[in-house]
C-alpha positions as CSV (number, residue, x, y, z in Angstrom):
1,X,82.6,42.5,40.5
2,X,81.3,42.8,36.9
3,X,82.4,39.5,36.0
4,X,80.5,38.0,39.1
5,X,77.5,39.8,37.5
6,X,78.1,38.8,34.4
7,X,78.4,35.2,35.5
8,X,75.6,35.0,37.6
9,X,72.9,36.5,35.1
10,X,74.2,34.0,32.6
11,X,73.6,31.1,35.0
12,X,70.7,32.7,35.5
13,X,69.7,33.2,31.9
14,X,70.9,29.2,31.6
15,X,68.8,27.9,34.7
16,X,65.6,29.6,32.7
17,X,66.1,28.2,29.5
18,X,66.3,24.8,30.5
19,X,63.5,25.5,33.0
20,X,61.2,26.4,30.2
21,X,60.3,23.7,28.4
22,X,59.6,21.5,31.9
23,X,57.3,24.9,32.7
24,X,55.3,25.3,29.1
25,X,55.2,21.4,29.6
26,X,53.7,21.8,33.5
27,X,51.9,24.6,32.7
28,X,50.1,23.0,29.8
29,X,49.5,19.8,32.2
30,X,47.7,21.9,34.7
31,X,45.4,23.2,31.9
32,X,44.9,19.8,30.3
33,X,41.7,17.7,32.0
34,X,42.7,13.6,31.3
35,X,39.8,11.6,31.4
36,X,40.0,7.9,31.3
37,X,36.6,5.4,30.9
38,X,34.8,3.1,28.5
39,X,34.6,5.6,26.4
40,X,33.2,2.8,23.4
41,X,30.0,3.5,23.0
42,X,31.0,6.6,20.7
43,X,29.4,6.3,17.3
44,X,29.3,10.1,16.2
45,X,30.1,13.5,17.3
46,X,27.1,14.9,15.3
47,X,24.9,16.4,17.8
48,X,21.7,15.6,15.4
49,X,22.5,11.7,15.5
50,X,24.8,11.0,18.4
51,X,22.4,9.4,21.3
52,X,25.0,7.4,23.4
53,X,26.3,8.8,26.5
54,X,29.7,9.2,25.7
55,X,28.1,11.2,22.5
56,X,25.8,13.5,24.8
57,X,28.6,14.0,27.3
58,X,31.0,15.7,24.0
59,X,27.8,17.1,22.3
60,X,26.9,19.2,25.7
61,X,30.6,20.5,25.5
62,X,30.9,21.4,21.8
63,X,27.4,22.8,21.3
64,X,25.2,24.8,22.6
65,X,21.3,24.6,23.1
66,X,18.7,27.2,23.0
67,X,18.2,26.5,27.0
68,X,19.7,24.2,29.1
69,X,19.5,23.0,33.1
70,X,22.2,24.3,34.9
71,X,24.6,22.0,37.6
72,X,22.2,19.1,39.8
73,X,19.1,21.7,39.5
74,X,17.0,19.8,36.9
75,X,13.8,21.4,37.1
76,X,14.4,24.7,36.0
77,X,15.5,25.9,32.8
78,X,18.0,28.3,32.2
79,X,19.0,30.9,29.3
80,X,21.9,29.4,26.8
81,X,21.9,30.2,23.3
82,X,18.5,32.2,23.6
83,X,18.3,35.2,26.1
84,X,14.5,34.9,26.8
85,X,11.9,33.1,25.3
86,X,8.3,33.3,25.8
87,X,5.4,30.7,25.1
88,X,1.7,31.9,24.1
89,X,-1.6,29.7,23.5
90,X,-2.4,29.6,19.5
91,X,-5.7,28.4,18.1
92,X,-3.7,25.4,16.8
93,X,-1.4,24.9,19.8
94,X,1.4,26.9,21.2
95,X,3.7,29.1,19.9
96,X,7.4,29.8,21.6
97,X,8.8,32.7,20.8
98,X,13.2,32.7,21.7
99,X,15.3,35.8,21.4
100,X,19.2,35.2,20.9
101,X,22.4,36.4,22.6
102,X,25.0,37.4,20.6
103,X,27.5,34.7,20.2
104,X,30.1,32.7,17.9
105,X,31.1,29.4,16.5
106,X,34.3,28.0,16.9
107,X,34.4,28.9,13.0
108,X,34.2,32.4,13.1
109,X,31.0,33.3,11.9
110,X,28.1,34.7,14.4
111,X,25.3,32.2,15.8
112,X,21.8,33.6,14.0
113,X,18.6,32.2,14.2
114,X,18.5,30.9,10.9
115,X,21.4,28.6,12.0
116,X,18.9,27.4,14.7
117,X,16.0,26.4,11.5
118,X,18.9,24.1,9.6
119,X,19.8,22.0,12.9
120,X,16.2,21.4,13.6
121,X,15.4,20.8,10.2
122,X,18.2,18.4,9.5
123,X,17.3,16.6,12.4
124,X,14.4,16.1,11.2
125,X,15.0,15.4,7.5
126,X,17.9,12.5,8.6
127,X,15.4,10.7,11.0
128,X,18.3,10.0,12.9
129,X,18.1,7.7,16.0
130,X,16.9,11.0,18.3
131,X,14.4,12.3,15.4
132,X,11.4,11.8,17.3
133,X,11.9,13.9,19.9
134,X,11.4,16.5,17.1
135,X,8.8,14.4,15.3
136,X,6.7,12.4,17.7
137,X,7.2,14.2,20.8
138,X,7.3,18.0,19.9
139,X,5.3,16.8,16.7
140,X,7.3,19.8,14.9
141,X,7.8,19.4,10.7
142,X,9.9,21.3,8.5
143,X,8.4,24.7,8.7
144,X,7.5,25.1,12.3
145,X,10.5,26.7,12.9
146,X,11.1,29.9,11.7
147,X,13.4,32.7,11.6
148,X,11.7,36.4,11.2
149,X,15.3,38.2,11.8
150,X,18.4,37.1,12.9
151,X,17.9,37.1,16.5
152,X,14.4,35.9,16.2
153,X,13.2,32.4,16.5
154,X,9.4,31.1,16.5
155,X,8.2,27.7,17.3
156,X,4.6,26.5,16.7
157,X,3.5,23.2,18.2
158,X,0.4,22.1,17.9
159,X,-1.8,21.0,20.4
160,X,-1.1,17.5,21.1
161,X,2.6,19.0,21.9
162,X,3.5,19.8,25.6
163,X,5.2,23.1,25.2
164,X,7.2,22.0,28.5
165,X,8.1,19.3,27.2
166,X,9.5,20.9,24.1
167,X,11.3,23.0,25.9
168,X,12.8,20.7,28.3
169,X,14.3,17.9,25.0
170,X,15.7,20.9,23.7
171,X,18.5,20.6,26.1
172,X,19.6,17.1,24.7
173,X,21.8,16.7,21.7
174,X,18.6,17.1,19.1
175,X,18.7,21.5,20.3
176,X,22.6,21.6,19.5
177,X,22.8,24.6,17.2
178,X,25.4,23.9,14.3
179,X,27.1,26.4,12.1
180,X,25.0,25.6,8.9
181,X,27.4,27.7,6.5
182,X,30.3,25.1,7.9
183,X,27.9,21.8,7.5
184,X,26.6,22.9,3.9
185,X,30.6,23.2,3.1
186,X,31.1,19.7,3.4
187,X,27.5,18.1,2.4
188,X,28.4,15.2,0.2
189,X,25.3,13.8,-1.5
190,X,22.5,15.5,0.8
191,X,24.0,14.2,3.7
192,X,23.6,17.5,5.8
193,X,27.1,17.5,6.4
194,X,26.7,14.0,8.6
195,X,29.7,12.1,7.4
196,X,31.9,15.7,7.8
197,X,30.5,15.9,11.4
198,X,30.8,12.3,12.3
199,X,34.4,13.1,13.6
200,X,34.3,17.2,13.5
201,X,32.6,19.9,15.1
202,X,31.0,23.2,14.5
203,X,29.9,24.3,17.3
204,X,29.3,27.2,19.4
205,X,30.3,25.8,22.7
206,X,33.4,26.4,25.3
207,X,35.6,23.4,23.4
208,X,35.8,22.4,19.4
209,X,36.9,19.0,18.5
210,X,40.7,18.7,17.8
211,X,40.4,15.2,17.2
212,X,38.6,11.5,17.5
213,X,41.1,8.9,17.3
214,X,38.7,5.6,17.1
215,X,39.2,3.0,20.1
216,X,42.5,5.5,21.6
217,X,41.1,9.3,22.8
218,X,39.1,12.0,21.6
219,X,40.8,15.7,22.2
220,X,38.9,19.0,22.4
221,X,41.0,22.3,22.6
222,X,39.2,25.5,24.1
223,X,36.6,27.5,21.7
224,X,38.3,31.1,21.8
225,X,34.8,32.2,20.3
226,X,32.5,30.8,23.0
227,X,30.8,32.9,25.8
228,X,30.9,30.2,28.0
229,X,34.3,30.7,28.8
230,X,36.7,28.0,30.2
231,X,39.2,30.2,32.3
232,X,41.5,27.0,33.1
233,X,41.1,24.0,31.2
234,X,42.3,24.6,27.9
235,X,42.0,20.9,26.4
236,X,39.8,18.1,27.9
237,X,41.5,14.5,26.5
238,X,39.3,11.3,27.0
239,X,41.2,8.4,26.9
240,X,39.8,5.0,26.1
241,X,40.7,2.8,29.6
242,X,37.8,-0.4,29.4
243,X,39.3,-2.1,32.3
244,X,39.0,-0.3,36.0
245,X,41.9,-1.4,36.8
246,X,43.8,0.3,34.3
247,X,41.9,3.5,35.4
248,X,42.7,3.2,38.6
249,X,46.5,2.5,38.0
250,X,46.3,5.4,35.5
251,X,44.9,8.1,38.0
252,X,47.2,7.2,41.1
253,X,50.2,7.6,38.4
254,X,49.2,11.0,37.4
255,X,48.3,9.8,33.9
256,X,44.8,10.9,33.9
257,X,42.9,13.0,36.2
258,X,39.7,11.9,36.2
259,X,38.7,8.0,36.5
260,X,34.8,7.4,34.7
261,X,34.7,3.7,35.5
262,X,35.6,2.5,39.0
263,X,34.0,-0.7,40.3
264,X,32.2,-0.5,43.6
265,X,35.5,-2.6,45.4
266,X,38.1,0.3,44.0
267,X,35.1,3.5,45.1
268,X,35.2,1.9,48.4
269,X,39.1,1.7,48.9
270,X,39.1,5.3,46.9
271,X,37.0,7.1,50.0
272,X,39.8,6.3,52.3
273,X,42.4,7.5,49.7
274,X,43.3,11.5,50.7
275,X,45.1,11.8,46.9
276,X,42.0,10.9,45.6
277,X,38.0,12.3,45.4
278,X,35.3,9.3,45.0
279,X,32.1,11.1,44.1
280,X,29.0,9.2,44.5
281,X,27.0,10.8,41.3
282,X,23.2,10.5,41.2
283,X,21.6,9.1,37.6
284,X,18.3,9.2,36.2
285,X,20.1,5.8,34.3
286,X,18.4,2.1,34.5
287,X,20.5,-1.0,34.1
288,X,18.1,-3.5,32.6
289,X,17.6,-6.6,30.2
290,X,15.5,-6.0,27.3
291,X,14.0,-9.1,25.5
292,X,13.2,-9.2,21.8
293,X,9.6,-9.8,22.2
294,X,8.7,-9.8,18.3
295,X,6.8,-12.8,16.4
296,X,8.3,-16.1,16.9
297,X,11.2,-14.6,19.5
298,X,11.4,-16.4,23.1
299,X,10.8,-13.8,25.1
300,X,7.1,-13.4,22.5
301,X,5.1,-14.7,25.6
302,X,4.3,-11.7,28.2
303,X,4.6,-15.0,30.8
304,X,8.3,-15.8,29.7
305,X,9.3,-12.3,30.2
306,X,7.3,-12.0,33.8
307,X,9.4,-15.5,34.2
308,X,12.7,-13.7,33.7
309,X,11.8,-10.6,36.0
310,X,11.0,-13.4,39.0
311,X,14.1,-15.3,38.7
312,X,16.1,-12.3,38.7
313,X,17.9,-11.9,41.7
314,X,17.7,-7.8,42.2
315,X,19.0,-7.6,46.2
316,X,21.8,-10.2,45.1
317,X,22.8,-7.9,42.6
318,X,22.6,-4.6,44.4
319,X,24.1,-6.0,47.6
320,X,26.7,-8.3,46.0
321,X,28.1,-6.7,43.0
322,X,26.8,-3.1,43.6
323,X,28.3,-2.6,47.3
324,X,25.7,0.8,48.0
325,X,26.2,1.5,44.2
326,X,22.6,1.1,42.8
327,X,18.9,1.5,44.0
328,X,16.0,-0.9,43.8
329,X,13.1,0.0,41.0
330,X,11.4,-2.1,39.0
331,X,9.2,0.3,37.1
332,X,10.7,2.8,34.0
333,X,10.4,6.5,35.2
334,X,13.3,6.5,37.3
335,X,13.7,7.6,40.7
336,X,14.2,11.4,41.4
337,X,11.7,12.5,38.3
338,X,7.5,13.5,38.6
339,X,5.9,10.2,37.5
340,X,8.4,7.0,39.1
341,X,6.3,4.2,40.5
342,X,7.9,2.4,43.6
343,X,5.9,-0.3,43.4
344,X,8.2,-3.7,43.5
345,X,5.7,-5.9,41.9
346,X,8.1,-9.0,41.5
347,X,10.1,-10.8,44.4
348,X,12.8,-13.1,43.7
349,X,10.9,-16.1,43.5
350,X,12.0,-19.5,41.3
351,X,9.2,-21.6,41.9
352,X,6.7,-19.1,40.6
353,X,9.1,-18.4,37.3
354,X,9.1,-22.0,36.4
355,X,5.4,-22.1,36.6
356,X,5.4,-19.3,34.3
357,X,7.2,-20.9,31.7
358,X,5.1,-24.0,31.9
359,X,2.2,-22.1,31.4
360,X,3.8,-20.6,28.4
361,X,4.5,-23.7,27.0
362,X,8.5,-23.5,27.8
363,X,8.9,-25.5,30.9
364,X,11.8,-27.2,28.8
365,X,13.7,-24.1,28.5
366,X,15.3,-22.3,25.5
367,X,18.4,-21.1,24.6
368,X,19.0,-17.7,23.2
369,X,22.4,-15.0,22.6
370,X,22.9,-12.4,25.5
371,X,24.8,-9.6,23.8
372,X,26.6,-7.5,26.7
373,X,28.8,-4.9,26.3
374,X,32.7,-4.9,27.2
375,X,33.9,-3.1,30.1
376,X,31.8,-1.6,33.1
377,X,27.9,-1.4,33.6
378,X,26.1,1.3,35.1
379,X,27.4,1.5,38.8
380,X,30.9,0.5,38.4
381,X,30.2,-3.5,38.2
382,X,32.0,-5.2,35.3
383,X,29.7,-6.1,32.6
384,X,31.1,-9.6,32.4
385,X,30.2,-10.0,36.2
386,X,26.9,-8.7,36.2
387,X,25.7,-10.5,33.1
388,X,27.4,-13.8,35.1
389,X,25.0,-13.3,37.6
390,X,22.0,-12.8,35.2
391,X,23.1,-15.7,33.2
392,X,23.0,-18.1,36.5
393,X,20.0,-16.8,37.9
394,X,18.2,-17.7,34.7
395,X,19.8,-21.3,34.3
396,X,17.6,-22.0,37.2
397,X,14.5,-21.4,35.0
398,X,15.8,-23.3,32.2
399,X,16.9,-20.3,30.4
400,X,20.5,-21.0,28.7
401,X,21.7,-17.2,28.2
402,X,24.7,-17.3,26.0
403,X,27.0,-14.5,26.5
404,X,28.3,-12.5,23.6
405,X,30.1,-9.8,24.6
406,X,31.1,-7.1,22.1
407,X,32.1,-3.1,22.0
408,X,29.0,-1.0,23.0
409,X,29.1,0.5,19.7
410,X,28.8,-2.6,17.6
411,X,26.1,-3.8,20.4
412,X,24.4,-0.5,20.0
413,X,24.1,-0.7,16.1
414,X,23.0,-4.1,16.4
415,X,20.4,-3.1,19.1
416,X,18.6,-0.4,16.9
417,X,18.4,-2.8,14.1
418,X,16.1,-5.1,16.6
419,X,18.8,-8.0,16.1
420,X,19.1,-8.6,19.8
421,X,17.4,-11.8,21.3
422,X,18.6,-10.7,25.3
423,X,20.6,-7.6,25.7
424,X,22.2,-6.4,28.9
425,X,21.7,-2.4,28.7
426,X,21.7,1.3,30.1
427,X,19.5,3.9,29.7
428,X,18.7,7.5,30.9
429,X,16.6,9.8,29.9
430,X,17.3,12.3,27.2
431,X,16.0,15.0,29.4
432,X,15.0,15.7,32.8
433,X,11.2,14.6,32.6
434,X,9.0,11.6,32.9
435,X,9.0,11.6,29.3
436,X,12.1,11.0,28.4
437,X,12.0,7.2,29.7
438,X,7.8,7.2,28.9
439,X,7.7,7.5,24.6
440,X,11.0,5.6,24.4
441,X,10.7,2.4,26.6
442,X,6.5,2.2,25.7
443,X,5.8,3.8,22.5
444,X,6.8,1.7,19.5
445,X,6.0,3.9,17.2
446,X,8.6,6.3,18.4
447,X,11.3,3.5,16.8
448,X,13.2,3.8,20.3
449,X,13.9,0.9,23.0
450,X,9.7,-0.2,22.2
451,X,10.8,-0.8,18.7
452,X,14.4,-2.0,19.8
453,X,12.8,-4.8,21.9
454,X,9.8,-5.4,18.8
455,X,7.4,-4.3,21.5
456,X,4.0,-3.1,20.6
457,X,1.3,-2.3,22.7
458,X,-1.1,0.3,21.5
459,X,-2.8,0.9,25.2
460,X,0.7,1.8,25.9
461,X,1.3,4.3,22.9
462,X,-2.0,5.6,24.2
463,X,-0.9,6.4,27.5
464,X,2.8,7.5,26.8
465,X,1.3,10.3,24.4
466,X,-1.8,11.0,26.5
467,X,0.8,11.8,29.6
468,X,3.2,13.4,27.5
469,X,0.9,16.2,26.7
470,X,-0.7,16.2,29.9
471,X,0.1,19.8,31.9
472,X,-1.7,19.0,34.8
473,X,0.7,17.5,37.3
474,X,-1.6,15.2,39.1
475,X,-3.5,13.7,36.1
476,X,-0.1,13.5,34.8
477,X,1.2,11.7,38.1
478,X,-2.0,9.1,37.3
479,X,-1.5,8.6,33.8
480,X,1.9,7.2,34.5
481,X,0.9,5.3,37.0
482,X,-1.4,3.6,35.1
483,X,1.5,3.2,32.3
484,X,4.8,2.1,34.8
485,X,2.3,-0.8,36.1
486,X,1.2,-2.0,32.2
487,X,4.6,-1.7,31.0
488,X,6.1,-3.5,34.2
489,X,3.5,-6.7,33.8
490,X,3.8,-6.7,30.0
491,X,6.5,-4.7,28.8
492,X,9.7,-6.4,27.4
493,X,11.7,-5.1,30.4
494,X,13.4,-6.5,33.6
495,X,14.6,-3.5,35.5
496,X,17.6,-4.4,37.4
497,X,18.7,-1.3,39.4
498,X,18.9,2.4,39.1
499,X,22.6,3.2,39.6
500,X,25.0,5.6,41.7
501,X,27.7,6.4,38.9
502,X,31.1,6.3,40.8
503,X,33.5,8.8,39.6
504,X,36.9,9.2,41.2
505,X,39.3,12.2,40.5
506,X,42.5,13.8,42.0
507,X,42.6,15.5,44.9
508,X,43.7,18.2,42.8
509,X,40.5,18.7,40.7
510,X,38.5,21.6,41.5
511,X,34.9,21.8,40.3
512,X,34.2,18.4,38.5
513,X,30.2,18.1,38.8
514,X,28.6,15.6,36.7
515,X,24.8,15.6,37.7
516,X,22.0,13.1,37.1
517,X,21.5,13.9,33.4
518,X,25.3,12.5,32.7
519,X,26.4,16.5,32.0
520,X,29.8,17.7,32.8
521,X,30.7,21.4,32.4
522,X,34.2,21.3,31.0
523,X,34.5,24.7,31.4
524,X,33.4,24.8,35.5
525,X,37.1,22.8,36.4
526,X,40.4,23.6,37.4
527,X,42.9,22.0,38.7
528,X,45.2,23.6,41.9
């Protein structure tokens, strides 16, 4: 009898060492969240400079803002790093007074308000690509912000600042709060810390950066500091998968968990799949073809570039390549925010671009580059495919659009150096409000898409910062009227459809939400 015992707990002591490893190794797959997508569009994981959507997807995970929107509700703003705040009228302007929570960066060392000062500050000394939301929008300088005590944080703004507004670009990467004692550590040459944080973090958020291998995955492992606690996941991997169909064969293998990129053919056949989750996510996101507009450019003309939006074939796209996928607009504020414009001044009419371009003096055509980006456009449709159409479409005008396709963050650097003759491109705005597409896409002097395209129209500047500081919602309402309509007859824009983004996970996944902003709470999933 004791030899039977002793035999069966050694079997049993056998049986549970071998079984370990396979259960640390299951155990740490359940609390691992795979992500695979175009993921190329990565440039930094500085909160200050990063302003790609892969970059404000990571920043919203590592850092944390002063106030942020909470899930799909995008109109109200909710506590984060500051535990109340309160706004009063100034003789000059406004001033917004936050108080802080208690909390901690990944590094240790407690969040104060004075870390808050250096992050604006250096966000404003960089003039990074997102600087003027600090500068032209909020119209803040290096001493607005100010830090009486630790847990004390005072904003003035002058008038021709819409305190609203301020508050509401503070939830982009621009308000992520750094740890400045960790970003001074590894300044090199005034730098802020910039080339340091280009592929590290220091943040206060739920995850901190483990690491950014470039064109392979980027690995966060759980903040044990953070007070937004991730109870389940305890690393998030995003893994670079371009092609669809290597998402898709990835996901139904087990490799990944979530799939960013599907195209509208695989969301489809992904509804009927009961192993998978095909979630049809809203987006405040336009795909659209901006034309370099500048002196002696082909698209200078305002007539070439009304040419271009009347040979484009919108419901061919949408019903042909998007499948249910993407929404018709033709205007800038997107759909779903105060402001949008449903007008659909142009109809897909040929006969009225050619004339157009005769009366521009280009009935002979031109040629020009069309940089696109590699992998999938906004909606799931393959970028090659969708700038296929674009590129026929336009043939019929005399338009020879010469495809160049590159990685999005080669086209991207290109782009903001105003090097792009026709560029197929996404945008969304950096924060839930009319704003966000109005002093970008109209306002040159903002250096943002205006500038990109080497558009400048001062009636436009005029109305972008007249509606921007507007507070009265129907004079608002009107002023943006009045700018969607000059921006769609003049502007260097052809709107080509507001997208559904179709996101596909495992069955498995509990609590994936990515909402129209692009934001994905990490810490919110589990997987049963």
């Amino acid at each position: 009898m004791h030899r039977t015992t002793h035999r069966l707990r050694s079997t049993l002591a056998l049986a549970l060492a071998l079984s370990s490893p396979l259960a640390a190794a299951q155990s740490g797959r359940e609390s691992t969240l795979v992500l695979g997508g175009d993921f190329s569009d990565l440039i930094t994981l500085d909160p200050g400079v990063s302003y790609e959507f892969t970059g404000s997807l990571l920043a919203g995970n590592l850092y944390d803002t002063l106030v942020a929107y909470e899930g799909n509700n995008l109109t109200t703003l909710r506590p984060r790093l500051a535990s109340s705040w309160k706004v009063a009228p100034t003789a000059t302007g406004s001033r917004i007074t936050f108080t802080l929570r208690d909390a901690k960066f990944s590094t240790g060392r407690p969040v104060t308000a004075a870390d808050v000062v250096y992050s604006l500050n250096r966000v404003i000394s960089l003039k990074t690509p997102s600087s003027f939301l600090l500068t032209d929008v909020a119209n803040i300088k290096i001493g607005s912000v100010t830090a009486p005590d630790a847990k004390t944080l005072v904003m003035d703004i002058p008038k021709t600042a819409n305190p609203n507004i301020v508050l509401a670009l503070l939830t982009f990467n621009v308000g992520g709060v750094i740890d400045s004692a960790e970003a001074k550590a590894h300044e090199q040459n005034g730098d802020f810390g910039t080339a340091w944080l280009k592929d590290h973090s220091a943040g206060s958020g739920p995850f901190a950066l483990n690491r950014w291998d470039r064109s392979a995955q980027v690995a966060l492992d759980i903040n044990p500091n953070a007070f937004r606690k991730s109870p389940n996941i305890k690393r998030v991997i995003l893994r670079y998968m371009q092609e669809s169909a290597v998402q898709q064969s990835a996901l139904n293998s087990g490799e990944i968990d979530v799939a960013w990129d599907y195209t509208p053919d695989a969301f489809n056949a992904a509804l009927k799949n009961s192993k998978l989750k095909a979630l049809k996510t809203d987006t405040f996101q336009l795909q659209y073809l901006g034309m370099n507009s500048g002196k002696g450019a082909a698209f200078e003309d305002a007539r070439v570039r009304q040419a271009v939006r009347y040979a484009t074939d919108q419901d061919g796209i949408i019903k042909s390549l998007l499948q249910g996928l993407g929404r018709k607009t033709q205007t800038i504020i997107p759909i779903g925010l105060a402001g949008s414009n449903s007008a659909l001044p142009y109809t897909y009419n040929v006969t009225k671009a050619k004339e157009l371009m005769a009366a521009a003096g280009k009935s002979g055509g031109f040629s020009v580059d069309f940089s696109i980006p590699t992998g999938s456009c906004a909606g799931g449709v393959p970028c090659q495919d969708l700038a296929a159409k674009v590129q026929s479409d336009l043939a019929k005008i005399g338009i020879k659009a010469n495809i160049k396709q590159m990685v999005s963050a080669d086209l991207y650097t290109m782009y903001r150096a105003q090097k792009a003759e026709l560029i197929l491109a996404p945008w969304s705005p950096d924060y839930a409000d009319a704003d966000g597409n109005g002093t970008p896409l109209a306002d040159f002097n903002a250096k943002s898409l205006a500038w990109r395209n080497v558009w400048q129209n001062d009636q436009a500047s005029k109305l972008a910062q007249a509606a921007a500081i507007e507070t009265d919602a129907t004079k608002r309402v009107a002023l943006y009227k009045q700018l969607t309509e000059l921006v769609a007859k003049d502007g260097p824009y052809a709107i080509l459809y507001q997208p559904y983004k179709p996101v596909v996970t495992s069955v498995n996944v509990v609590g994936f939400d990515r909402n129209a902003n692009g934001d994905v709470r990490f810490e919110k999933v589990s997987k049963k």
